[in-house]
C-alpha positions in Angstrom: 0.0 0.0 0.0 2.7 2.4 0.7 4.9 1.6 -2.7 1.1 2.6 -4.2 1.2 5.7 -2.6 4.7 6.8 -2.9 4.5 5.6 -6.8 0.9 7.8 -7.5 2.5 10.7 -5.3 5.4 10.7 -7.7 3.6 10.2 -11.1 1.8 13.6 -10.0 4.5 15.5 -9.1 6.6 14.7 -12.3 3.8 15.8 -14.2 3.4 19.2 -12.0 6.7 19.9 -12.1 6.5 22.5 -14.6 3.9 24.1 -13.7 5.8 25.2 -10.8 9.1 25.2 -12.3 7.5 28.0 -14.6 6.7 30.7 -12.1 9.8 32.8 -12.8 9.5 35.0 -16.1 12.5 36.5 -17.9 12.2 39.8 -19.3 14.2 42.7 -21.0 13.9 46.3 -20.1 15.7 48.8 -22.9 15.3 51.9 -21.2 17.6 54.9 -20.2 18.9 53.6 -17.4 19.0 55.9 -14.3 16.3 57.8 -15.1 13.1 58.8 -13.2 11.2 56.2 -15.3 13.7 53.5 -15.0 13.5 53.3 -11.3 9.7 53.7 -11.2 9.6 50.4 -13.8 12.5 48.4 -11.2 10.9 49.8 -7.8 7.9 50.1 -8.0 5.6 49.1 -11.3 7.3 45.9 -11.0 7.2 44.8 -7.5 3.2 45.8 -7.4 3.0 43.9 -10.5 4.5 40.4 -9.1 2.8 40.7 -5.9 -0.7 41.1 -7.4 -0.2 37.8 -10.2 2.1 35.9 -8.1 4.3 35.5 -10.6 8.3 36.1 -9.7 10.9 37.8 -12.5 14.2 38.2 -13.6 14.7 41.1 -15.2 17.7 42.1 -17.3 18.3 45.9 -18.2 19.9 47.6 -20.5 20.9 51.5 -21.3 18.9 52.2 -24.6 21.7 55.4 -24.9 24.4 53.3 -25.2 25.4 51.8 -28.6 25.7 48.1 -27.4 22.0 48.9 -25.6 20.2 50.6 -28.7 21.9 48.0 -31.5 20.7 44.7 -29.2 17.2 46.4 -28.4 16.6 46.3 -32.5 17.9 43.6 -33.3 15.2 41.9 -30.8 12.4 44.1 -32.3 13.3 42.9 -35.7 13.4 39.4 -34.3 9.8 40.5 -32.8 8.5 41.7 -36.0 8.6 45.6 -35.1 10.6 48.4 -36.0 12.0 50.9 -33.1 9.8 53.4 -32.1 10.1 54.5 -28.6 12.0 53.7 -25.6 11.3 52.3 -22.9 10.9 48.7 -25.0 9.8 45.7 -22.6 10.3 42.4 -24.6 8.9 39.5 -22.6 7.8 36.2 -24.3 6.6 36.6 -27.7 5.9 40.2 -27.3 7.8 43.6 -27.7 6.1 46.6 -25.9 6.8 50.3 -26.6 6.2 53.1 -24.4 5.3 53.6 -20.9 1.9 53.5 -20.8 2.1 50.1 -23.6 4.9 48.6 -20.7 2.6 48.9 -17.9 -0.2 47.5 -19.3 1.4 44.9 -21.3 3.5 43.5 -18.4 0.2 42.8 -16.6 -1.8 41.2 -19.1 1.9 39.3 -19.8 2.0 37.9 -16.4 -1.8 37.7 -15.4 -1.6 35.2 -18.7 1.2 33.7 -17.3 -0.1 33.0 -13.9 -3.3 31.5 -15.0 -1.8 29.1 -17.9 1.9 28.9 -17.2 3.1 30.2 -20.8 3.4 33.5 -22.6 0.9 35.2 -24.8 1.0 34.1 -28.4 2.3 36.6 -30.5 0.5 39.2 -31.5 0.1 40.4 -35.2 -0.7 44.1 -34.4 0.8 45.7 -31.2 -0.9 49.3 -30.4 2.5 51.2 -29.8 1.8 53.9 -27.5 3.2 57.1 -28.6 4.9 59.9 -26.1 2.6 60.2 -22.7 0.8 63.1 -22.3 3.3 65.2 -20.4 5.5 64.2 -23.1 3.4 65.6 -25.6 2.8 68.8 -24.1 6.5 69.5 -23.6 6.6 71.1 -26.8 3.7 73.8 -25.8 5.6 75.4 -22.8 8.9 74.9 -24.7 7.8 77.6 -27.6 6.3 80.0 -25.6 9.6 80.4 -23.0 11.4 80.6 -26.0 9.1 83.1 -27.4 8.9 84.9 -24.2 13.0 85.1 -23.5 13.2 86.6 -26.8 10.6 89.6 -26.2 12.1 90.2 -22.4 13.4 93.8 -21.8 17.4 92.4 -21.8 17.3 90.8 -24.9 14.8 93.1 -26.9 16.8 96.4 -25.2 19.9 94.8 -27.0 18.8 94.7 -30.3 17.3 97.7 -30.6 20.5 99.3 -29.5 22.1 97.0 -31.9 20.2 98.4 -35.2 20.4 101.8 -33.9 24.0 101.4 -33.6 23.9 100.0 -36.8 21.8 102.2 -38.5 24.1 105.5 -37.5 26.8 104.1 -39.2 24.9 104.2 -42.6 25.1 101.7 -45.3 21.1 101.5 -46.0 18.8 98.9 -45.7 21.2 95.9 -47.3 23.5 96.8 -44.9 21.4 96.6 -41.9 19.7 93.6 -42.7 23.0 91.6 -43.0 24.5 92.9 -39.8 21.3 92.3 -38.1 21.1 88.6 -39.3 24.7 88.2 -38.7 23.9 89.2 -34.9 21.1 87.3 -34.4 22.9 83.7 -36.1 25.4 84.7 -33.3 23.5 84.7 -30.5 21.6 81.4 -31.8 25.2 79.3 -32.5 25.6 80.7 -28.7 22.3 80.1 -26.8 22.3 76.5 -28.8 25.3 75.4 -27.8 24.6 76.6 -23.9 21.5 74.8 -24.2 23.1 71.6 -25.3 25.9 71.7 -22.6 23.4 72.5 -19.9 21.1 69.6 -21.1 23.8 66.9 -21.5 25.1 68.4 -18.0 21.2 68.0 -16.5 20.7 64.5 -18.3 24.0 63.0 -16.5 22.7 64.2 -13.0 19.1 62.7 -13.7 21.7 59.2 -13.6 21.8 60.3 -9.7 18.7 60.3 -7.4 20.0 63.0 -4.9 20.6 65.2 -8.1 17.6 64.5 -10.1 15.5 65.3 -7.1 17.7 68.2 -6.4 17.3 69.2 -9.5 13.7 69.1 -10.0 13.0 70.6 -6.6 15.7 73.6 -7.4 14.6 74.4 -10.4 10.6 74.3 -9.3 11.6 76.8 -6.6 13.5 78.7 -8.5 10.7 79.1 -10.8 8.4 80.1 -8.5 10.7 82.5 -7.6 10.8 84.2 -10.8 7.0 83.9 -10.9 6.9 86.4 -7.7 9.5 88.5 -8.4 8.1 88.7 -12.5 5.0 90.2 -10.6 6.9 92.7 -8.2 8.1 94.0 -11.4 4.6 94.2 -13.1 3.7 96.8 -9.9 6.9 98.6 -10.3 6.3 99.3 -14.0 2.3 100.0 -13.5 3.6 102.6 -11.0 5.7 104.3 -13.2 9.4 102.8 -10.9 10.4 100.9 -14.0 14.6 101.2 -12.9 13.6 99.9 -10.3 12.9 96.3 -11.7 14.6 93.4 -10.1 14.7 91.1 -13.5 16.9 92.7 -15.4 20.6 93.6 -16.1 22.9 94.9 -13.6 23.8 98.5 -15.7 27.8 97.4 -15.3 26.7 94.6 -18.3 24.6 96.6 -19.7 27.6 99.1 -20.3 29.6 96.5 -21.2 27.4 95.0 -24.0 27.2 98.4 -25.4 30.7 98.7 -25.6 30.7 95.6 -27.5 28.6 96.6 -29.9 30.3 99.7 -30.5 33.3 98.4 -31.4 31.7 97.3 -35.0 33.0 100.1 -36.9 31.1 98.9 -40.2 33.5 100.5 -42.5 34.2 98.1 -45.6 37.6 98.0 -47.0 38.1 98.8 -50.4 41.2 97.2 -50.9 39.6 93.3 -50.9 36.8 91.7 -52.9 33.4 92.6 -52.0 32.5 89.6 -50.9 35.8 89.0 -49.1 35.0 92.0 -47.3 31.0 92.0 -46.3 32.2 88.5 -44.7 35.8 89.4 -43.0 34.3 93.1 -42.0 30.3 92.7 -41.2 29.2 88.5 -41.0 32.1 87.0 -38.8 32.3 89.9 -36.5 28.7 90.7 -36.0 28.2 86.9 -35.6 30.9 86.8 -32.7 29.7 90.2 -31.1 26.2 88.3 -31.0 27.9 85.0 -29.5 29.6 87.5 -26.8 26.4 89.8 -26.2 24.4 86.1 -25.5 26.7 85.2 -22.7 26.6 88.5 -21.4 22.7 88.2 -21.0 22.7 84.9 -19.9 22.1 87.1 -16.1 18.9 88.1 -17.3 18.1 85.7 -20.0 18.9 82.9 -18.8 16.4 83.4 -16.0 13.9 81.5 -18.4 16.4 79.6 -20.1 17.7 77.1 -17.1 14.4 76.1 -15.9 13.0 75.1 -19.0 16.0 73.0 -20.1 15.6 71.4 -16.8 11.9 70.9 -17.6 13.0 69.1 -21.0 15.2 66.7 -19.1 12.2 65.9 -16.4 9.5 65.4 -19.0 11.9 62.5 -20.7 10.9 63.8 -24.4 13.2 62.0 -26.6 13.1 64.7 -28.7 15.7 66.4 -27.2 17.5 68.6 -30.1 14.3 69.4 -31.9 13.3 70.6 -28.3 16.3 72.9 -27.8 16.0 74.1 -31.9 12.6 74.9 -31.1 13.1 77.3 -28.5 16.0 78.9 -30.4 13.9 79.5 -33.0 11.1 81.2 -31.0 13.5 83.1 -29.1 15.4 84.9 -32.0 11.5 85.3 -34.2 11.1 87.9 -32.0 14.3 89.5 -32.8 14.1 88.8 -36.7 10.7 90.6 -36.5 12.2 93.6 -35.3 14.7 93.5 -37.6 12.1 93.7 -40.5 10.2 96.3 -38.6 13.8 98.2 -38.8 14.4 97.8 -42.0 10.7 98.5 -43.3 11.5 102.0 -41.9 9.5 102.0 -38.2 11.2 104.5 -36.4 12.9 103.6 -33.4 10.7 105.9 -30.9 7.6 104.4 -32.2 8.8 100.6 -31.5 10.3 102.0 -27.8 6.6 103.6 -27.6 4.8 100.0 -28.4 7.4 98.1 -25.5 6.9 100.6 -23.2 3.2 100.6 -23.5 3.1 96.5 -23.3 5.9 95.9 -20.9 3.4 95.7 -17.8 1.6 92.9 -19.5 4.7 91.2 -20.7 6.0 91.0 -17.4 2.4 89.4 -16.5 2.7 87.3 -19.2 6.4 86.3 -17.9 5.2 85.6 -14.3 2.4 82.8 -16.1 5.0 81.1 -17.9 7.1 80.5 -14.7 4.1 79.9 -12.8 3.5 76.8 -15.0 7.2 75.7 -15.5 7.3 75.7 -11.5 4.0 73.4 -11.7 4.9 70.7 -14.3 8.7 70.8 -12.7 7.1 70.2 -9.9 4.3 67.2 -10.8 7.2 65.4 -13.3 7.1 61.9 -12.6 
């Protein structure tokens, strides 16, 4: 009776053993590692995930960024049949998910399956990729308008009027003013891009760090906020008429020295060298350093809008990081191009001081709203 009972008691459990030999799932994460939504995904998505289905995991990671990371994560997409879309890529089973919001919800169905039936999900023909989440999405709104709003701030609109006025004293007629105005502004975009991308790359490699990537999203919300107050203080002091007495804006010591900058384009073209030879040695490459300098010089008052919202791209974990950076660039100097074509057009130079002065109460307004809402989203970044 016992030899019947030891014999039955191991015909079951050979053909149990897998069952419970298949409670442990592999999977591969292809994500940037360090990041906010890294260590959400290791300690926390996927801990809840295996206590609520049971099911354990072992999970292997690797850094999307890296080359070794990004040519392995295609190859097993192609292998998958998919092409790469968006990171972070969870391939477990048969399946390949893209995106966040497709990782969480994948993973679950994944090992819910796999709890109840002890294999993987057959492939599936048609995977809904989820595209950027919604704060990714809307990274590009707040993006264009502080670079829209940087460019119409009194320290960098100030400059460039004093700039074509400059300019426009040393004759040369409209030609001439255009192409020392577009030479000035392509210097302080070469500049303000290639802050943008060191400050970025500097911001991204301290997200790899949890003190700093707190520290930086905390710092920079405050900061913000700030601003936001201090935007506002000035909005009383121009509505009562104290406009010097503004806090955001150049110390005059800069101020002086920008202008002293500027004033050391003479403008006069040499007749002894080819006119094209000369419009480039005596107007384009100096204008287009004077513009580099003048950016830096700003960077006091400018950058005041700048730093936050860079660190507000590296918190929202758009991909899209140089379109990101081009795209406030480009709203910050359309500003500046307009008033160049308002220059050359022939608007006279009281009249557009007349329009500043007359809005600058609701720029500043306008100022305090956009750091108001870089402080909130900083702030609420995942």
């Amino acid at each position: 009776m016992k030899f019947w009972f030891v014999a039955v008691l191991m015909f079951y459990s050979a053909f149990s053993m897998p069952i419970f030999s298949l409670t442990a799932v592999d999977i591969e994460y292809y994500g940037e590692i360090g990041c906010s939504h890294c260590d959400t995904f290791r300690q926390r998505l996927l801990p809840r995930i295996e206590a609520e289905t049971g099911v354990d995991v072992r999970a292997e990671y690797y850094d999307i960024l890296s080359e070794d990371g990004f040519t392995r994560c295609k190859e097993r997409l192609t292998e998958m049949g998919q092409h790469f879309d968006i990171f972070p890529v969870l391939i477990i089973g048969n399946n390949a998910y893209q995106g966040n919001n497709a990782v969480e919800s994948g993973l679950l169905r994944e090992l819910s399956f796999f709890a109840k039936h002890g294999d993987y999900l057959k492939r599936q023909k048609k995977l809904h990729i989820h595209r950027e989440s919604y704060s990714q999405q809307f990274t590009w709104l707040p993006v264009f308008f502080a670079g829209l709003a940087d460019g119409v701030n009194p320290c960098a609109f100030t400059t460039m009027l004093f700039f074509l006025s400059w300019i426009a004293s040393r004759g040369g007629g409209r030609r001439k003013l255009m192409l020392s105005g577009g030479s000035f502004i392509t210097g302080i975009f070469l500049s303000y891009l290639a802050i943008g991308g060191g400050l970025f790359t500097l911001f991204r490699t301290a997200e790899g760090l949890v003190i700093l990537r707190e520290g930086l999203r905390y710092g920079f919300s405050i900061l913000a906020f700030l601003l936001a107050l201090l935007s506002c203080l000035d909005a009383v002091m121009v509505r009562r008429g104290t406009r010097s007495r503004m806090i955001l804006q150049l110390p005059r010591s800069i101020k002086l020295l920008i202008h002293a900058h500027v004033r050391k384009y003479d403008g006069k073209e040499s007749a002894s060298r080819p006119a094209c030879f000369s419009l480039l040695l005596r107007i384009v490459l100096p204008l287009v350093v004077t513009g580099m300098i003048v950016s830096l010089l700003e960077l006091a008052c400018t950058g005041q809008v700048y730093f936050p919202t860079i660190a507000f791209m590296v918190q929202s974990k758009n991909k899209a990081a140089l379109p990101l950076l081009l795209l406030y660039n480009v709203a910050f100097i359309a500003p500046l191009i307009l008033l160049l074509f308002l220059v050359v057009a022939g608007v006279s130079h009281q009249r557009i001081v007349g329009w500043f002065n007359r809005n600058l109460f609701w720029g500043k307004l306008g100022l305090a709203l956009l750091f108001f809402v870089l402080a909130l989203l900083l702030f609420l970044a995942p």
